[in-house]
C-alpha positions in Angstrom: 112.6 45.8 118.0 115.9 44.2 119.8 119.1 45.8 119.3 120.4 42.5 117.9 117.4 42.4 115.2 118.1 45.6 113.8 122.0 45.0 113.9 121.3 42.1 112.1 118.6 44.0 110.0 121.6 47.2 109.1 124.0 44.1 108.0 121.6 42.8 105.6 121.0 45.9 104.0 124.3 47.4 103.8 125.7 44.0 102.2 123.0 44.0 99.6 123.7 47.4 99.0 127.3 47.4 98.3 127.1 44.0 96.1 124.6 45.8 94.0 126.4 49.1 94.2 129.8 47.6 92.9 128.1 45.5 90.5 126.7 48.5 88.5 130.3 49.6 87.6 132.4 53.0 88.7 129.7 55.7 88.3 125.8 54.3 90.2 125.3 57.9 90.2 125.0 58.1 86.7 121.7 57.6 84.2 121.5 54.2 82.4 120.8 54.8 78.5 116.9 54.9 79.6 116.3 56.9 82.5 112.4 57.5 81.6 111.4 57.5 85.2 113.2 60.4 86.0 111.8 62.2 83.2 108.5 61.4 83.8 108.6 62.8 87.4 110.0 65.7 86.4 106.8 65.9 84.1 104.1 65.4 86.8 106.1 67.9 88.7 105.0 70.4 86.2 101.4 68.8 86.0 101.8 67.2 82.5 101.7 63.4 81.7 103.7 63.9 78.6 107.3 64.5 78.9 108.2 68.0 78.7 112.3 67.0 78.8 113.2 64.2 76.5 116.1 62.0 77.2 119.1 61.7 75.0 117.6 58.3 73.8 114.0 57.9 73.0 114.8 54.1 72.5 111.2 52.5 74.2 109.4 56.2 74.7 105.8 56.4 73.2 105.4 58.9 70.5 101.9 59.9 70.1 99.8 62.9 68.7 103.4 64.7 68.9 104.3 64.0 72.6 106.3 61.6 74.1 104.9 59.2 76.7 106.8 56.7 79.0 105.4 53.1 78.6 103.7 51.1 81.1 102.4 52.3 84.7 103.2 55.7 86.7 104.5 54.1 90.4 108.3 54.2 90.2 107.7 58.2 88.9 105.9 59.0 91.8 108.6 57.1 94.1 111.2 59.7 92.1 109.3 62.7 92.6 110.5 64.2 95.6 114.2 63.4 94.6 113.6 65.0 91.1 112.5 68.1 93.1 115.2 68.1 94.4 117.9 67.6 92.4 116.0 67.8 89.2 117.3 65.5 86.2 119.9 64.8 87.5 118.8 62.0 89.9 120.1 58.8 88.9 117.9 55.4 87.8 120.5 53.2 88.5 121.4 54.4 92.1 117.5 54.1 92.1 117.6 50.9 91.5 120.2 49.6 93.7 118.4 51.0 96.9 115.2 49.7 95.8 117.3 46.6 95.4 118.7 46.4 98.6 115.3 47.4 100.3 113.9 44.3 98.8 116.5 42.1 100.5 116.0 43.6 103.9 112.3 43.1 103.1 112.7 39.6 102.0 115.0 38.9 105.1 111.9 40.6 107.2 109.4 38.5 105.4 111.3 35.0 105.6 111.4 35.7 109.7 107.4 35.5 109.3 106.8 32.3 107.7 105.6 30.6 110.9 103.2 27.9 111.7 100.5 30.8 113.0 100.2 32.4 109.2 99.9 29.1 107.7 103.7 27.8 107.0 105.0 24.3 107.5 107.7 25.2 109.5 109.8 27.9 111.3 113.0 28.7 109.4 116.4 28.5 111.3 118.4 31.4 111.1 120.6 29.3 109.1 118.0 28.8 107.0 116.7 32.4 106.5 120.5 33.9 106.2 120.5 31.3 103.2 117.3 32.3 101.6 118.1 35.6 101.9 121.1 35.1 100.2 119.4 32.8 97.2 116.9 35.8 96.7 119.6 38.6 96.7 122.5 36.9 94.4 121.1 33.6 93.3 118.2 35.3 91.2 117.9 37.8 88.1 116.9 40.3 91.1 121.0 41.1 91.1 121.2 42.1 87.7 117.9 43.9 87.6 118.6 45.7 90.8 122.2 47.0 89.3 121.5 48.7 86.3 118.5 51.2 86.0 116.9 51.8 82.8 113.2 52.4 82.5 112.2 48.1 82.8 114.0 47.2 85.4 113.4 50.3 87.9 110.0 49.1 87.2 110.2 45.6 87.8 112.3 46.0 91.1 110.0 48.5 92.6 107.1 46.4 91.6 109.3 43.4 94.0 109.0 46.1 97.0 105.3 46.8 96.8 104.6 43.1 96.5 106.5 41.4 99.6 105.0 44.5 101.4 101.6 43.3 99.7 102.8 39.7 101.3 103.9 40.6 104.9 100.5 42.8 105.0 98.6 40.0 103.8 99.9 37.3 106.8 101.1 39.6 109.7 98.3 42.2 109.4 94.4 42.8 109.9 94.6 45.5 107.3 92.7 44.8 103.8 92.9 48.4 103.3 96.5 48.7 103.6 97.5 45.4 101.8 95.5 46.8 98.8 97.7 49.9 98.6 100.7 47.6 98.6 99.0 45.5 96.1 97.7 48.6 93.9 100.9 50.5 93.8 102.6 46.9 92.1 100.2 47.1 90.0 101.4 50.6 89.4 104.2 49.4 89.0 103.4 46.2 86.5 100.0 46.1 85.7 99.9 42.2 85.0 100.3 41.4 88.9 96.3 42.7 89.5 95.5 39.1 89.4 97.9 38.5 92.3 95.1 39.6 94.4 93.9 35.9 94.3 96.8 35.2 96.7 94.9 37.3 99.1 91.4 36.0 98.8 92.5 32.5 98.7 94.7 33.1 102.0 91.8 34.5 103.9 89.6 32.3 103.0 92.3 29.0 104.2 92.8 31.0 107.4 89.5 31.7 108.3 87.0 29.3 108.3 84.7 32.1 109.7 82.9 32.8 105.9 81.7 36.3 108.0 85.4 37.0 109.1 86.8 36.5 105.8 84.7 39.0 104.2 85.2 41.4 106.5 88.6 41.5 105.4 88.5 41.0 102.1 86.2 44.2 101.3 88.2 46.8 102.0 90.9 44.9 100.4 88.8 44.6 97.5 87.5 48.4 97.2 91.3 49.6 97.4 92.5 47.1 94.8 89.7 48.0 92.2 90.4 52.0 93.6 93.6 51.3 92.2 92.8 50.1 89.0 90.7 52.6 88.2 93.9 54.8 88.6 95.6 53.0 86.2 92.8 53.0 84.3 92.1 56.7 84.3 96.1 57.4 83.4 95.4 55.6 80.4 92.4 57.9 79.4 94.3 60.7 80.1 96.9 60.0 77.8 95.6 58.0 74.6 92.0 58.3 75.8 91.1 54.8 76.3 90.9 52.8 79.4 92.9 49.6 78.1 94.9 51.8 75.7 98.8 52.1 77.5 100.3 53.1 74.3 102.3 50.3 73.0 101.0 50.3 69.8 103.3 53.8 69.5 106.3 52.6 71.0 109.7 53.5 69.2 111.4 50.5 70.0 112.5 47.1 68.3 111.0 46.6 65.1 110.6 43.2 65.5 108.5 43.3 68.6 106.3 45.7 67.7 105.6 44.0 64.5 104.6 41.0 66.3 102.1 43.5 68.8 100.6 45.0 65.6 99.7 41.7 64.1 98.8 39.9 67.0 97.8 42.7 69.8 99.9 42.9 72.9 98.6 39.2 74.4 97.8 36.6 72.3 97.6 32.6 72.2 100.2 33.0 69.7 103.1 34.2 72.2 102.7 31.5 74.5 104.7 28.5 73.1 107.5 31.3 73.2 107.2 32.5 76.5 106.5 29.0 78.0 109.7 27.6 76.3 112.1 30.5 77.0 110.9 30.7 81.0 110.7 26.9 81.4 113.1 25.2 79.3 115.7 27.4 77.2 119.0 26.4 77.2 122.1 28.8 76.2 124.0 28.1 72.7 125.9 25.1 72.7 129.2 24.9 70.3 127.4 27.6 67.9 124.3 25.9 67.8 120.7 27.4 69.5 117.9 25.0 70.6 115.6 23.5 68.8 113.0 25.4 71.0 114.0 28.6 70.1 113.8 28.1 66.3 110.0 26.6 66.5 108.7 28.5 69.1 110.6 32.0 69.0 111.1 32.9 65.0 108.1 36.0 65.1 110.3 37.7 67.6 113.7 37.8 66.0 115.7 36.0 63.3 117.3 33.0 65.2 120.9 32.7 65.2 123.8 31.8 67.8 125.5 35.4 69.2 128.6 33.5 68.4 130.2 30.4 67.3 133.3 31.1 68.7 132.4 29.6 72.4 131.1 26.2 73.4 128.6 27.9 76.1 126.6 31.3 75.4 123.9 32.7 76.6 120.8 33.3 74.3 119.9 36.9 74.5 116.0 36.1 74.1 115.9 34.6 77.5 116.6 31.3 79.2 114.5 29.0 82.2 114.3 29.8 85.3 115.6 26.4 86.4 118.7 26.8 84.7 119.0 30.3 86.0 118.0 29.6 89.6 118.6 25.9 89.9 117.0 26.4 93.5 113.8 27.1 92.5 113.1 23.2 91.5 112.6 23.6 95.9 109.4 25.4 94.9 107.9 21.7 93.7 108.8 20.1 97.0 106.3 22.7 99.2 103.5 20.6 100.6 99.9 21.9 99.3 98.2 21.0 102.6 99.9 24.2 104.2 97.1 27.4 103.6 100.3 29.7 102.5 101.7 27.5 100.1 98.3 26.7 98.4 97.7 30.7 98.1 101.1 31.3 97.2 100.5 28.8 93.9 97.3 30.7 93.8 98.6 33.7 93.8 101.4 32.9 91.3 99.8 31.1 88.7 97.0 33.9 87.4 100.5 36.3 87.0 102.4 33.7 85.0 99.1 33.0 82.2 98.8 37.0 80.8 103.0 36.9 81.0 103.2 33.6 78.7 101.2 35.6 76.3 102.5 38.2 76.2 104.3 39.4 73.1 107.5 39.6 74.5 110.0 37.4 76.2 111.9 40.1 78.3 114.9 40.0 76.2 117.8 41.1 76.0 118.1 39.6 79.4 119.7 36.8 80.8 117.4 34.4 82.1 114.1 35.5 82.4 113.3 38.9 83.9 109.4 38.3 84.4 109.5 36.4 87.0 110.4 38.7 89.5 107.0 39.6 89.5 105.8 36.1 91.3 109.3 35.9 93.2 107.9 36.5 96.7 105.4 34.0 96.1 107.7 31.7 94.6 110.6 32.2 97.7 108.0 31.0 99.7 107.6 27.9 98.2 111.0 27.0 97.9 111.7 28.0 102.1 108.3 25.6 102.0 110.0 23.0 99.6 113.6 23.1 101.7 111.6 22.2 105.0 113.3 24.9 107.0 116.9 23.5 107.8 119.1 23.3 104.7 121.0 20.1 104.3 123.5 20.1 102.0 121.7 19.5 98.6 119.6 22.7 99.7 122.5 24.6 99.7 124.3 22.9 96.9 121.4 24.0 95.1 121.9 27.8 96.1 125.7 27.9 95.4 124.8 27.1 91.5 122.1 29.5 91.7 124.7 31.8 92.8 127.0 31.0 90.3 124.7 31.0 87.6 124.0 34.3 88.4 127.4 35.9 88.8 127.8 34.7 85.6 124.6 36.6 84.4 125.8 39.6 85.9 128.8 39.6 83.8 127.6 38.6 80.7 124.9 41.5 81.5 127.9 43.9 81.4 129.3 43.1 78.8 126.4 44.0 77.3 127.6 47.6 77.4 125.3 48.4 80.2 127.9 48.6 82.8 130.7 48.5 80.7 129.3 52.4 79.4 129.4 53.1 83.0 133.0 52.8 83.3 133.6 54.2 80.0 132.0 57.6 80.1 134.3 57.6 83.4 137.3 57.5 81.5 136.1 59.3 78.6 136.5 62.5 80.9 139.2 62.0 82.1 140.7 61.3 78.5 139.6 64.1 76.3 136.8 62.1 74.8 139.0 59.9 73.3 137.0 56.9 73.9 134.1 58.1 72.1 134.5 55.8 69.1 134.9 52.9 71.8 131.5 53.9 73.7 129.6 53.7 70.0 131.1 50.5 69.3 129.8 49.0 72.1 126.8 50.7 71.1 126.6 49.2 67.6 127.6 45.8 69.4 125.1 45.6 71.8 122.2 47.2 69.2 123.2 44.0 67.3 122.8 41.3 70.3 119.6 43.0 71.3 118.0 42.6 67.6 120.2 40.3 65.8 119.7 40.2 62.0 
């Protein structure tokens, strides 16, 4: 590699770094209010799938047959585990997050130099071009916010971002099924609903070679690592509620309201999806103390419906808003031409992760925007480099400056959620003799009430 590419490579990642690294307040080194991760490493360090420590705040733990689990899949754990041996529990989610974070925009920034006419792209991208990208993907999406402030979900979903543009770059630089299957499995690891990404895969290999022999020569060990993987998943669910499809959110101790809605309707169900299809599509903040329409017919099984405030003409609705609005940019994704083999598999791949999320019995929230879609956002950065036709005029980048906009203003309103507001209050609540205690559970109560209003 040229001296000028990794130069270039060092820059990236150190900016990404130190925007996500400021954003998450005074103290990254800290634990956000649910470092579960670190907890369960320190478990399979001592052989046990069950936490044997239990966090200050069991808010989202599984509690079953006496033991507390952590929900969903086991990779950002094993990422922990030789930090947590280490430096025990004292190893800090949201510094977790932030590398991760800035690891996906040097990976991002790797995998936007690789969209070439040779692996199936329209067009080269300009420099220009990918330094703009980059910059969409880094600041202009949720992927900030997610990437600045730990907590048990969003370590998840940003490590699940890694494994898949590595799952990508594998699948159009590389003749290895075998390894783009670990990539793919350890995402899936990671958030179990991207397993049906491995149609982006089959469907590339298959528009790339025309050779029906060639293509399944790849695609088997692809296929035999990515159902290897599964089975791990599979079997970590035995092992701890004793059924394969069983990952314990039936036991969750979370929101009342949401896991009402699992228990009556199961954890996917046809019911969820005028929801989720609303929120990610077309939801709009509050206007003048008033929510959408939308929200009130689609959304009222998930929480009681009413504005955070009236006292501000715009606000953002907790339950999760469209991606559009959030990343204006994205409308690029639209523009990509279909007759190009990676943008076909990219829709391909896409689509078959966005069905189980629309039913799915939760929106994501509290959130701004919506959070799920960072599981298709390497597909879907593809398609808008696709859409944007390689040299960015200036509705392209027009297009990127609100995205970045709207997301600075996410960021914020994230924090004042308490998430990194706590940060810099436990800072000064040692400093001052615990005199800000009453503060910090204030914000507590405040931010219990705009997570579960009503």
């Amino acid at each position: 590699m040229k001296v000028r590419t990794l130069r270039n490579y060092a820059i990236v990642f150190a900016l990404a770094f130190l925007v996500y690294f400021v954003s998450s307040g005074p103290a990254p080194y800290w634990k956000s209010l649910t470092p579960q991760y670190i907890y369960l490493a320190y478990a399979f360090l001592h052989a046990k799938l069950h936490l044997i420590e239990v966090p200050p705040h069991t808010y989202d733990l599984i509690l079953y047959n006496g033991q507390w689990f952590v929900p969903g899949a086991m990779a950002p754990a094993l990422v922990l585990l030789p930090f947590v041996a280490i430096w025990g529990l004292n190893v800090s989610d949201i510094l977790f997050g932030i590398v991760v974070g800035a690891v996906n925009v040097l990976a991002i920034y790797d995998l936007l130099g690789k969209l070439k006419p040779e692996t199936g792209f329209p067009h080269a991208l300009s420099p220009g071009a990918r330094n703009w990208l980059t910059l969409l993907f880094a600041a202009g999406t949720v992927h900030w916010y997610i990437s600045s402030m730990g907590g048990v979900w969003f370590n998840a979903q940003v490590l699940a971002v890694t494994f898949m543009i590595l799952f990508v770059r594998e699948t159009l630089t590389g003749n290895r099924g075998w390894l783009a299957g670990i990539w793919l499995g350890l995402a899936i690891l990671s958030r179990p609903t991207l397993l049906f990404s491995a149609l982006f895969y089959v469907a590339y290999v298959v528009l790339q070679n025309r050779n029906w022999r060639q293509a399944f020569q790849k695609i088997l060990p692809f296929g035999m690592v990515w159902v290897a993987m599964i089975g791990v998943l599979l079997l970590y669910n035995v092992l701890r509620f004793h059924h394969p499809l069983d990952f314990g959110y039936e036991y969750v101790q979370g929101s009342s309201t949401i896991t009402k809605a699992f228990t009556e309707y199961g954890g996917f169900s046809t019911h969820f999806f005028p929801c989720n299809f609303y929120v990610s599509m077309f939801g709009t903040p509050d206007l003048n103390g008033h929510i959408a329409a939308g929200y009130t017919a689609f959304c009222k099984y998930l929480v009681p419906i009413h504005p955070v405030t009236k006292s501000l003409p715009v606000v953002v609705n907790p339950i999760g808003m469209s991606i559009f609005f959030t990343t204006p940019a994205l409308v690029y994704a639209f523009k990509a031409s279909l007759r190009k083999p990676l943008v076909l598999a990219a829709w391909i791949g896409l689509l078959p992760v966005m069905i189980p999320l629309w039913l799915y019995s939760n929106t994501g929230a509290l959130q701004y925007g919506y959070r799920y879609i960072l599981d298709v956002i390497v597909f879907l950065m593809i398609l808008v480099a696709a859409g944007m036709q390689g040299n960015l005029r200036f509705l392209e980048k027009l297009a990127i400056g609100a995205s970045l906009l709207s997301n600075f203003v996410g960021m914020i309103w994230m924090a004042g959620q308490g998430m990194v507001l706590i940060n810099w209050i436990l800072i000064m609540n040692i400093y001052l003799n615990h005199r800000w205690m009453l503060f910090i559970n204030w914000i507590n109560i405040i931010r219990t009430n705009l997570a579960h209003p009503g």
